[in-house]
C-alpha positions as CSV (number, residue, x, y, z in Angstrom):
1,X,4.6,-3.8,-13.8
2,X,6.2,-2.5,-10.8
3,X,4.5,0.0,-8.9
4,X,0.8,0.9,-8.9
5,X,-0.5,4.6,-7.6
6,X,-4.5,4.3,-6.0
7,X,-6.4,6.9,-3.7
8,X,-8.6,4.7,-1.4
9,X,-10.7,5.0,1.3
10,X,-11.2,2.4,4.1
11,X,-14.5,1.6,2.1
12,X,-12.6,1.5,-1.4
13,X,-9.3,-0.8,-0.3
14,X,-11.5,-3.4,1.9
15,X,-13.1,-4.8,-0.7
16,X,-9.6,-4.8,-3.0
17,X,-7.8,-6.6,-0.4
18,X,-10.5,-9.4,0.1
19,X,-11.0,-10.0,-3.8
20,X,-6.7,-9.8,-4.1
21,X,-6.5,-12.2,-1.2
22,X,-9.5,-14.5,-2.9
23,X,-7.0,-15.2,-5.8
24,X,-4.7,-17.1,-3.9
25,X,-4.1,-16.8,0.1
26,X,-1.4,-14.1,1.5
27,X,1.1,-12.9,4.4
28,X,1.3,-9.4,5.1
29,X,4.3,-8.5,7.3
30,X,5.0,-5.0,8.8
31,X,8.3,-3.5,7.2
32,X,8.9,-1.4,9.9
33,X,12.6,-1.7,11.4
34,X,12.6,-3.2,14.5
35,X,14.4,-3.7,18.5
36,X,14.3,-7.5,18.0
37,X,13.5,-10.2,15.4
38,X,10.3,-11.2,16.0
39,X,7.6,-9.6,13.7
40,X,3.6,-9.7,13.3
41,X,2.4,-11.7,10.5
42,X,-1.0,-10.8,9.6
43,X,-2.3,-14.2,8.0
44,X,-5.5,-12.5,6.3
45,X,-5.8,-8.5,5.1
46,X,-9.3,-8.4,7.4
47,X,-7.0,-8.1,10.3
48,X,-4.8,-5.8,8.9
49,X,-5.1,-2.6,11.1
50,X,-7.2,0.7,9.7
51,X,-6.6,0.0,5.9
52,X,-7.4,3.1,4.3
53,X,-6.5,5.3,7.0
54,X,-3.0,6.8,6.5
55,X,-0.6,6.1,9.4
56,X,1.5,9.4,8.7
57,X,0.8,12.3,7.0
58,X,2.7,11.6,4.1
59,X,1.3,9.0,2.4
60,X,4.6,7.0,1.3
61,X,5.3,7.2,5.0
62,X,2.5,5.9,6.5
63,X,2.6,1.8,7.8
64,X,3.4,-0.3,5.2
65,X,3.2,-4.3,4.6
66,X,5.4,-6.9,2.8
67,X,3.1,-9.2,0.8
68,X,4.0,-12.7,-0.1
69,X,2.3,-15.9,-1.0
70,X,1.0,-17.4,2.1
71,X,4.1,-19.9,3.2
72,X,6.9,-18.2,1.9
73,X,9.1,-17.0,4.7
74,X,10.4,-13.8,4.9
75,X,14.3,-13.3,5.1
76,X,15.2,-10.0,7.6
77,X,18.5,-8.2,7.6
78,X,20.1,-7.6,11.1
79,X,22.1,-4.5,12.0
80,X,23.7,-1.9,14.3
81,X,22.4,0.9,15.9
82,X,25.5,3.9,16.1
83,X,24.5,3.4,20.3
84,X,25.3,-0.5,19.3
85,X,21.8,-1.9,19.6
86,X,20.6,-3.8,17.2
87,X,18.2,-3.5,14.5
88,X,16.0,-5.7,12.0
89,X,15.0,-4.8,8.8
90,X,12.7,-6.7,6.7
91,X,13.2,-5.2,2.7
92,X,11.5,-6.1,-0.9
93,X,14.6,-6.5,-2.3
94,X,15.9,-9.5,-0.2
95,X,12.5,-11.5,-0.8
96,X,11.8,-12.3,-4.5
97,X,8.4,-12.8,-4.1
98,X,7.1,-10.1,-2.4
99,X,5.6,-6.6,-3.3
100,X,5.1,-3.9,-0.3
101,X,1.9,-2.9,-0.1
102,X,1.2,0.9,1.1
103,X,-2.9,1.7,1.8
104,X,-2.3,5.4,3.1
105,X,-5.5,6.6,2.8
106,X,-7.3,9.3,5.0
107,X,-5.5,11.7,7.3
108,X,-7.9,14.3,8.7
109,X,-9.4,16.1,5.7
110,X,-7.0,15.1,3.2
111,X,-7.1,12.0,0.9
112,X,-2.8,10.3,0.6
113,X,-1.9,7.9,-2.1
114,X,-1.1,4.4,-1.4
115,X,1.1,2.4,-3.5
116,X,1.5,-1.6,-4.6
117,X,5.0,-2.3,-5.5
118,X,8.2,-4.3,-6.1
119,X,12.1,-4.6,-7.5
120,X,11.3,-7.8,-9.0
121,X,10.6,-8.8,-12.1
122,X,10.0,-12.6,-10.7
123,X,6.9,-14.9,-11.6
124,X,5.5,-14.7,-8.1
125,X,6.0,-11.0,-7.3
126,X,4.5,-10.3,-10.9
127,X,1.6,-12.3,-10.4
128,X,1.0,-10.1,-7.0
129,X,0.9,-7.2,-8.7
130,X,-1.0,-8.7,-11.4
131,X,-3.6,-9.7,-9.1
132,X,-3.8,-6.3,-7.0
133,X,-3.9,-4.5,-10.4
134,X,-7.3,-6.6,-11.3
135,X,-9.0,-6.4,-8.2
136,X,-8.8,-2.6,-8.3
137,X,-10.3,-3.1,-11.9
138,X,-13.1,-5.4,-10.3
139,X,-13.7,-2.9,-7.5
140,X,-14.7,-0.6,-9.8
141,X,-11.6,1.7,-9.4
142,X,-10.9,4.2,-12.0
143,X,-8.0,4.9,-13.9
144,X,-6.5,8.4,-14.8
145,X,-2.8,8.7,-15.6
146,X,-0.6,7.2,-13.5
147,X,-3.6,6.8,-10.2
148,X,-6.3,4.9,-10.1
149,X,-9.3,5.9,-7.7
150,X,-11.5,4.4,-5.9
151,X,-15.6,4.8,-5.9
152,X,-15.3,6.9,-2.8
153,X,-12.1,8.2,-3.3
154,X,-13.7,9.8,-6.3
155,X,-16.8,11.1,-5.1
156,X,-14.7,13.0,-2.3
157,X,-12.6,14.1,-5.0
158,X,-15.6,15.6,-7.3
159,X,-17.1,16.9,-3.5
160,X,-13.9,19.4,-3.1
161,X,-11.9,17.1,-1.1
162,X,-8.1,17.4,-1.5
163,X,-6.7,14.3,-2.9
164,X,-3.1,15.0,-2.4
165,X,-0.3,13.3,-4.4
166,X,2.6,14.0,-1.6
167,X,1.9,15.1,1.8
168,X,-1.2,16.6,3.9
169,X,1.3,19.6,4.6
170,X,1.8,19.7,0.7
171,X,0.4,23.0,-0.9
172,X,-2.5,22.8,-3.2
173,X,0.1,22.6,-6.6
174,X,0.5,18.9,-5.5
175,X,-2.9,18.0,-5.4
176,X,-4.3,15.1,-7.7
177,X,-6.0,17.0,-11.2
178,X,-8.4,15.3,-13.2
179,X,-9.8,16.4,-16.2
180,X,-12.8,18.5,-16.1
181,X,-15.2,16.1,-17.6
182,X,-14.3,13.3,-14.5
């Protein structure tokens, strides 16, 4: 298991990222690159900021978290700006035990897909996913495909509301289909 595809709204991923969290505790760090080295660690998801409301209008775009067991520390790569500045990068692939987790969520009208995912194929970063994959199941997601929806994220769909696989700015051919009988 290495990626996982949900629609979610603020009221759908809360309760997913307490009952995740529940099953052992978590760090969720920013991937952002950064000026200088020093990086927000968000100890508990309740004080992540706006889960569930997308940070950019394409959903792969919008802020995104490295997750790792509670204690682990997360290794960052330093580089070089072309001006000569310097930059830090924090990556899934140089911490084994991490997934990056992606809420996207609501932008304006439009409903973006988040994402749970990883490179690795370790015990700890499987047991992540694991663990996210089961508390959308216990949060009373639904599965279709590839995406899984949330309660609300499928009542807006059934109320007309574009759930878009892509991008806000994406026409209506990238929209999420379900079957007719959803």
């Amino acid at each position: 298991m290495k990626r996982i595809f949900f629609f979610a709204t603020p009221a759908d991923i809360g309760p997913v990222l307490t009952r995740w969290e529940a099953t052992s505790p978590l760090t969720f760090v920013p991937t952002r690159t950064l000026s200088r080295p020093d990086r927000t660690v968000f100890k508990r998801a309740a004080d992540l900021p706006s889960p569930g409301v997308a940070s950019h209008e394409t959903g792969s775009l919008s802020e995104s978290y490295l997750v790792m067991p509670r204690g682990a520390t997360p290794r960052q790569r330093q580089g070089k700006t072309r001006e000569g500045g310097a930059w830090w990068g924090i990556h899934n692939g140089d911490n084994e035990e991490s997934v990056v987790f992606t809420a996207a969520g609501l932008w304006g009208d439009v409903l973006l897909p988040g994402q749970v995912n990883t490179v690795h194929d370790s015990v700890p970063a499987q047991a992540l996913m694991k663990g996210f994959a089961a508390a959308l199941r216990k949060e009373g997601f639904r599965k279709f495909g590839l995406w899984s929806l949330g309660p609300e994220a499928l009542t807006l769909y059934r109320a007309g509301r574009r759930l878009t696989t892509t991008a806000a700015q994406s026409p209506p051919e990238f929209d999420l289909k379900l079957p007719e009988t959803t």
